[in-house]
SEMIFI-944873 format. One line per 3 residues: number of its first residue (from 1); for each residue x, y, z of C-alpha. Coordinates in Angstrom, 3 decimals. Example, Ala and Ser with C-alpha at 12.3 -4.5 7.8 and 13.67 -1.06 7.14 Angstrom:
<rs>
1) 12.300,-4.500,7.800 | 13.670,-1.060,7.140 $
</rs>
This chain:
<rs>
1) 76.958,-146.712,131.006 | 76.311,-146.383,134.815 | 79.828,-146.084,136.523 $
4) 81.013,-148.501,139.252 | 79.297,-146.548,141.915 | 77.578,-143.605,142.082 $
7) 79.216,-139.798,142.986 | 79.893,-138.259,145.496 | 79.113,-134.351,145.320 $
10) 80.195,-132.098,148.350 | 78.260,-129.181,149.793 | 80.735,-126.695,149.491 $
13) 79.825,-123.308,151.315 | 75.424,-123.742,151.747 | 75.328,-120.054,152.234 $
16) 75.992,-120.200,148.355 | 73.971,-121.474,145.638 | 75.377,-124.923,146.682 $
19) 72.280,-126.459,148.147 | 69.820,-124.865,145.343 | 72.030,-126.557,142.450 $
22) 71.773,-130.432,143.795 | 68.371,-130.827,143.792 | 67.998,-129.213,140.262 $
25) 70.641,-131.674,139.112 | 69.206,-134.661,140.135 | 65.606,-133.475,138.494 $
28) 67.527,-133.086,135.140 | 69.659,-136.278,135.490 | 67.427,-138.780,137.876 $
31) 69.175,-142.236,137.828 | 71.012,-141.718,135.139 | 73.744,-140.095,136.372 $
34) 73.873,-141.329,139.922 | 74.713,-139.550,142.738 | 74.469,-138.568,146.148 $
37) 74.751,-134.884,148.094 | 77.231,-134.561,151.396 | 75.584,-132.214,152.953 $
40) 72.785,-131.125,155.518 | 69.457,-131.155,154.052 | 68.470,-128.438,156.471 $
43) 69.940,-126.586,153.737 | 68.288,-127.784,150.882 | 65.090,-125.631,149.221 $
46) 61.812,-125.649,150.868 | 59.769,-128.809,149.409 | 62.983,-130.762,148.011 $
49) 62.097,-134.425,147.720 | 65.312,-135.912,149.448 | 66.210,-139.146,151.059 $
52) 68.476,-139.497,154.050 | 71.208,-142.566,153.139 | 73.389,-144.017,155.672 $
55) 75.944,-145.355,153.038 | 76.846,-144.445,149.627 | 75.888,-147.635,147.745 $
58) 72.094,-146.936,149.103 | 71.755,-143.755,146.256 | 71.329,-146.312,143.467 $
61) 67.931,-147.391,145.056 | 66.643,-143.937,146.008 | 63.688,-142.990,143.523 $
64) 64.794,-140.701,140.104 | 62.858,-137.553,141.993 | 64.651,-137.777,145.538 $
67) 67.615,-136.425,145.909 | 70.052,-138.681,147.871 | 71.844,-137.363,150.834 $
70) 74.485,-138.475,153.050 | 73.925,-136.796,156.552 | 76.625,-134.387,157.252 $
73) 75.193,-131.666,159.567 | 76.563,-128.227,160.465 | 76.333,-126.897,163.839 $
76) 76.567,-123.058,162.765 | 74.118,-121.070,161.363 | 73.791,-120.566,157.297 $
79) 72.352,-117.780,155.660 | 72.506,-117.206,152.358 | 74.853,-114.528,150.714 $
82) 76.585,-114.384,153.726 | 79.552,-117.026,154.631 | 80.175,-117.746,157.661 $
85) 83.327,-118.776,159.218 | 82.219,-120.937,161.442 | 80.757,-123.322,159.104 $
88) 84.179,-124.007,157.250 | 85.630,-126.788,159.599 | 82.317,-128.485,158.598 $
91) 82.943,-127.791,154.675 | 86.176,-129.020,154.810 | 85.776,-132.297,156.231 $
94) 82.771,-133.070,153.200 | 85.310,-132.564,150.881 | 87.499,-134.825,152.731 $
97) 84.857,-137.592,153.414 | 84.347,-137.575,149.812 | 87.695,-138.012,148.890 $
100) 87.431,-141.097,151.458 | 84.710,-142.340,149.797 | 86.097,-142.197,146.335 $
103) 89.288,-143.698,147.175 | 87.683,-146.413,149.164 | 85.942,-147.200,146.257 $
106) 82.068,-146.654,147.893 | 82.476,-143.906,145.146 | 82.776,-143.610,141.484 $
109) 83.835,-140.231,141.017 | 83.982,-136.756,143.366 | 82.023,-133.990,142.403 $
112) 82.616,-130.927,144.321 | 80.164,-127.532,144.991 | 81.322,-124.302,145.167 $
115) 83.301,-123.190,148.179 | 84.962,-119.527,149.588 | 88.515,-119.861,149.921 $
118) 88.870,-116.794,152.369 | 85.890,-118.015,154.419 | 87.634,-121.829,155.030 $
121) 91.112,-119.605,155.678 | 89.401,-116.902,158.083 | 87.361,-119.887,160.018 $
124) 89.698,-122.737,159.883 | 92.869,-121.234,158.661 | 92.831,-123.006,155.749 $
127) 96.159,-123.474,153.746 | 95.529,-124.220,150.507 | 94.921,-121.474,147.464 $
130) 91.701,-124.048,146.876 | 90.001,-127.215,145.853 | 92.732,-127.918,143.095 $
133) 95.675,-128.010,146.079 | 94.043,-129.019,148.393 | 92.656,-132.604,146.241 $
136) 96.173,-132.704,146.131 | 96.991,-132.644,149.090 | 94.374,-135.385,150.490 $
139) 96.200,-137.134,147.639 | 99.373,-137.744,149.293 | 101.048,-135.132,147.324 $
142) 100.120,-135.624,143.711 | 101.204,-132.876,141.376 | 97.514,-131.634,140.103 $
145) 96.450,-129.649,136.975 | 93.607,-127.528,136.604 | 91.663,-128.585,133.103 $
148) 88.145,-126.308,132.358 | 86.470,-128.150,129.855 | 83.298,-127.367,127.359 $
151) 82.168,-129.267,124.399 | 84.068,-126.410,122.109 | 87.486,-125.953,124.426 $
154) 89.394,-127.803,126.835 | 92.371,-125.292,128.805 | 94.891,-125.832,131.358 $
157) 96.302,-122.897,133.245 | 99.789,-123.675,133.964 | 100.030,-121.167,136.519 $
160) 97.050,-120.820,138.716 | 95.853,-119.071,141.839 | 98.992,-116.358,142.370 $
163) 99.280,-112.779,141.262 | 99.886,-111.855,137.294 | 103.208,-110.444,138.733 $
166) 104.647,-113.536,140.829 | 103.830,-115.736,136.807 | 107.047,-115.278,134.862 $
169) 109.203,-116.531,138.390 | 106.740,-119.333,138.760 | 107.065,-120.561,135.802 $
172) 109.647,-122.968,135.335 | 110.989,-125.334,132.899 | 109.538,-128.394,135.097 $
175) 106.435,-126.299,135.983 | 105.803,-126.186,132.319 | 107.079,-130.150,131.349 $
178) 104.687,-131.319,134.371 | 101.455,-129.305,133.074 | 101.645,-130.644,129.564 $
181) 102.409,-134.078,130.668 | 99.632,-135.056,133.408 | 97.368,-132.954,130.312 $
184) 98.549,-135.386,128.012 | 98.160,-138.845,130.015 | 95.241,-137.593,130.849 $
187) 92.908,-137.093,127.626 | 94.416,-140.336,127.145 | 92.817,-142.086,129.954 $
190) 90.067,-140.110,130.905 | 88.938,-138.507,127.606 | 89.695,-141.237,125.277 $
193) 91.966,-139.978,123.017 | 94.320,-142.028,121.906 | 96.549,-139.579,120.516 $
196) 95.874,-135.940,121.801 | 96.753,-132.456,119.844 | 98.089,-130.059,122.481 $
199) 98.451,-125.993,121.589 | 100.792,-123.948,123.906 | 100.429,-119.934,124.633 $
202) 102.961,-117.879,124.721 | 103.691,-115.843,128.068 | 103.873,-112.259,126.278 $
205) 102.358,-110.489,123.525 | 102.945,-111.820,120.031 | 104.231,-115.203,122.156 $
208) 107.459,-112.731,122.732 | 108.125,-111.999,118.768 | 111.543,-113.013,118.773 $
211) 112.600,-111.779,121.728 | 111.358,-108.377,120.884 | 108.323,-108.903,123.652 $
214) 110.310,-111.028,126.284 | 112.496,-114.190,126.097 | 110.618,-116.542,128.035 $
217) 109.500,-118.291,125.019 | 112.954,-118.317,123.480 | 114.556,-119.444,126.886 $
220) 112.191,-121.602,128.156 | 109.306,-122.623,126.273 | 110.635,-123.599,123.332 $
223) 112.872,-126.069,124.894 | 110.234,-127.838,126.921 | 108.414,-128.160,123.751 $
226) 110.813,-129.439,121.401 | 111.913,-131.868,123.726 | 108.802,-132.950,124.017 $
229) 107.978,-133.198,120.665 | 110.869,-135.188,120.466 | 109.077,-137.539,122.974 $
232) 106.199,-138.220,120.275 | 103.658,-135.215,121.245 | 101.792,-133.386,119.176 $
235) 102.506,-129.792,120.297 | 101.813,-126.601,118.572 | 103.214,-123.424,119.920 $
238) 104.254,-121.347,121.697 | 101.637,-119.120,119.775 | 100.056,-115.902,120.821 $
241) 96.914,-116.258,122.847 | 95.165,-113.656,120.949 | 94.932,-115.956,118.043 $
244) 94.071,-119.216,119.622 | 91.056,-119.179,120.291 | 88.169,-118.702,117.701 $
247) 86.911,-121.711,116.106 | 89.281,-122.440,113.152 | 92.049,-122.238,115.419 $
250) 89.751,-124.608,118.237 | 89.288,-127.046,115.777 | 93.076,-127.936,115.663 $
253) 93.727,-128.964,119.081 | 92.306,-131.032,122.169 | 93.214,-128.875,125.198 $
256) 95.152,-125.547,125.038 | 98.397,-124.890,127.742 | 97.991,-121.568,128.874 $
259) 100.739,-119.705,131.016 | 98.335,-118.289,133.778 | 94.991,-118.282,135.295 $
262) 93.197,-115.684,133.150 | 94.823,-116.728,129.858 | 92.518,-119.488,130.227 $
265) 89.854,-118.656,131.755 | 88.611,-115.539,129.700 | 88.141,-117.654,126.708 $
268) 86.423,-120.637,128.042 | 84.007,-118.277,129.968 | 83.491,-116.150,127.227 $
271) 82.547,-119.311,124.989 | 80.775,-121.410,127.457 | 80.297,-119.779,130.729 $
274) 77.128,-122.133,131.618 | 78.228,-124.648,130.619 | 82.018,-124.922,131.611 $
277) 83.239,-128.101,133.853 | 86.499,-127.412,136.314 | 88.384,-130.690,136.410 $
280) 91.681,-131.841,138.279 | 93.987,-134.281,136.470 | 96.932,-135.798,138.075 $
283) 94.754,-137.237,140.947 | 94.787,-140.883,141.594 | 90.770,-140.308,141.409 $
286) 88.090,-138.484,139.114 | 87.207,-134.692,140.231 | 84.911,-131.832,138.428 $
289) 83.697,-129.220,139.627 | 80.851,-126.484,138.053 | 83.159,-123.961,136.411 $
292) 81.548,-121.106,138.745 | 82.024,-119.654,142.432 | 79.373,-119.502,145.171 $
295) 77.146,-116.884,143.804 | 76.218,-115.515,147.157 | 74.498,-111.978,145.185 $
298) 71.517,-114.711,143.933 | 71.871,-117.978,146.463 | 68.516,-118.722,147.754 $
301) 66.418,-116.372,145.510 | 65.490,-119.153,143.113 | 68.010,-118.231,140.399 $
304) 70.823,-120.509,139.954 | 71.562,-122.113,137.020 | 72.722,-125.949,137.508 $
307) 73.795,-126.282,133.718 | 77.431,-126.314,134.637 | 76.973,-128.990,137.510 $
310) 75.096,-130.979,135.304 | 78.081,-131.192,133.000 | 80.217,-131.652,135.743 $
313) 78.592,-134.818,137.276 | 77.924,-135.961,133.273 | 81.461,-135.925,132.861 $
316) 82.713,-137.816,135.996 | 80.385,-140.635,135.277 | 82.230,-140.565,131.564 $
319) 85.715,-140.308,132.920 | 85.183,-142.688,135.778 | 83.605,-145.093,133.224 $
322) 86.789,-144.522,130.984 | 89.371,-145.180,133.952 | 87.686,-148.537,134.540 $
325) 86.833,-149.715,130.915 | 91.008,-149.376,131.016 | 91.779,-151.145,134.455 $
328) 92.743,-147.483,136.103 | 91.133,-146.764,139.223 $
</rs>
């Protein structure tokens, strides 16, 4: 089922792997999975077959071997494996038109390269710890969870971007109730589950063994769980992370809760690391991401893999086809 309208996929940072990764997308997908590339096709391989579009709507009629592309040049120079700060006004407002473009409706879904969160901060001061917060942001505010998602595993890092040693302050009660909640609403409407099996980690060792390895499942964790439990989710936990995740344990839940950013990470990586989508829920709009960074060691050598971005636009067309089949936007 061809969503609404097709996606929108940012540039992110072209002295990446960014530029390489579109056109090998659209080869896999062709007009199946529609979509169009913000970007400047200055960037774009030698020899990619790519058609200039003036508005969004004008991808669906582009041939299945062009690669549609909405004119967004940059005035600084890109060379690849090397960011450059100048460039990341220019990479922040593609993110932003896309956003525009989704919530306007001239877009189905948003689809978002890989960018360098220290580049955008060193050339544009950029305030935001990245994409996730920053979605938020152009959201008017809306609380956002980070879901990575593979066929095999679905986690959500409750904690994300901050040091391992600024986690057990920032996670609160509410942090905690908020995470499992947007998670829940959201395999509901965007992964069609109609009645979704959660799993919670444990902050420490052992998920805290009593109290013998730390109280913050007996103080905290617990509570939020049993309360909402008591709500009508279907919540394991808190149980230790070191026993979560092989593929008995897989097989009894939708999407894991994990306390912080590595928790999560490690074993979806370690599973899937091609094929891994990054996904914001909470937004008032669909967002993936490839579950990777820039790759600046191999950008422009021929290398990159798109496998990940090709799950990533595969699976906003799904969720933006599930949001409308159910009147959501």
């Amino acid at each position: 089922m061809i969503g609404r309208a097709p996606i929108a996929l940012s540039c992110g940072d072209p002295c990446g792997i960014g530029p390489e990764l579109a056109p090998l997308a659209r080869q896999a997908l062709g007009q199946g999975v529609p979509f169009f590339y913000i970007g400047d096709p200055a960037h774009l391989p030698q020899g990619t077959a790519f058609q200039v579009i003036n508005a969004a709507g004008h991808a669906l009629d582009v041939a299945a071997g062009t690669l549609p592309v909405l004119m967004h040049p940059f005035a600084a120079p890109v060379d690849f494996g090397k960011p450059n700060p100048a460039n990341a006004a220019t990479i922040i407002s593609a993110i932003k038109l896309g956003v525009d473009l989704v919530q306007s409706g001239t877009a189905s879904a948003l689809c978002t390269l890989p960018i360098n969160k220290k580049a955008l901060k060193d050339g544009a001061a950029f305030a935001f710890p990245g994409h996730t917060e920053y979605l938020a942001h152009l959201a008017g505010g809306a609380r956002a969870v980070m879901m990575l998602a593979a066929p095999s595993l679905r986690v959500v890092p409750v904690t994300i971007h901050i040091p391992l040693s600024d986690v057990p302050s920032a996670l609160t009660s509410d942090l905690l109730r908020e995470a499992i909640v947007i998670t829940h609403a959201a395999l509901m409407r965007d992964f069609g589950l109609p009645a979704p099996r959660l799993a919670v980690a444990g902050l420490n060792p052992h998920a805290g063994e009593g109290g013998a390895m730390g109280r913050a499942e007996l103080d905290m964790i617990i509570p939020v769980l049993n309360d909402l439990r008591a709500a009508g989710m279907d919540i394991a936990g808190p149980l230790p992370a070191d026993t979560m995740f092989h593929s008995r344990a897989r097989a009894a839940y939708d999407a894991a809760i994990c306390m912080y950013h590595d928790q999560a990470l490690i074993p979806i990586k370690t599973i899937d690391f091609d094929g891994g989508v990054n996904v914001t829920l909470g937004l008032p709009f669909v967002r993936t991401s490839p579950d990777h960074g820039t790759a600046y060691d191999i950008a422009g050598r021929g290398m990159a893999r798109a496998d990940s971005l090709i799950a990533a636009l595969r699976m906003a067309q799904d969720m933006a086809d599930k949001r409308s089949a159910h009147g959501h936007t």
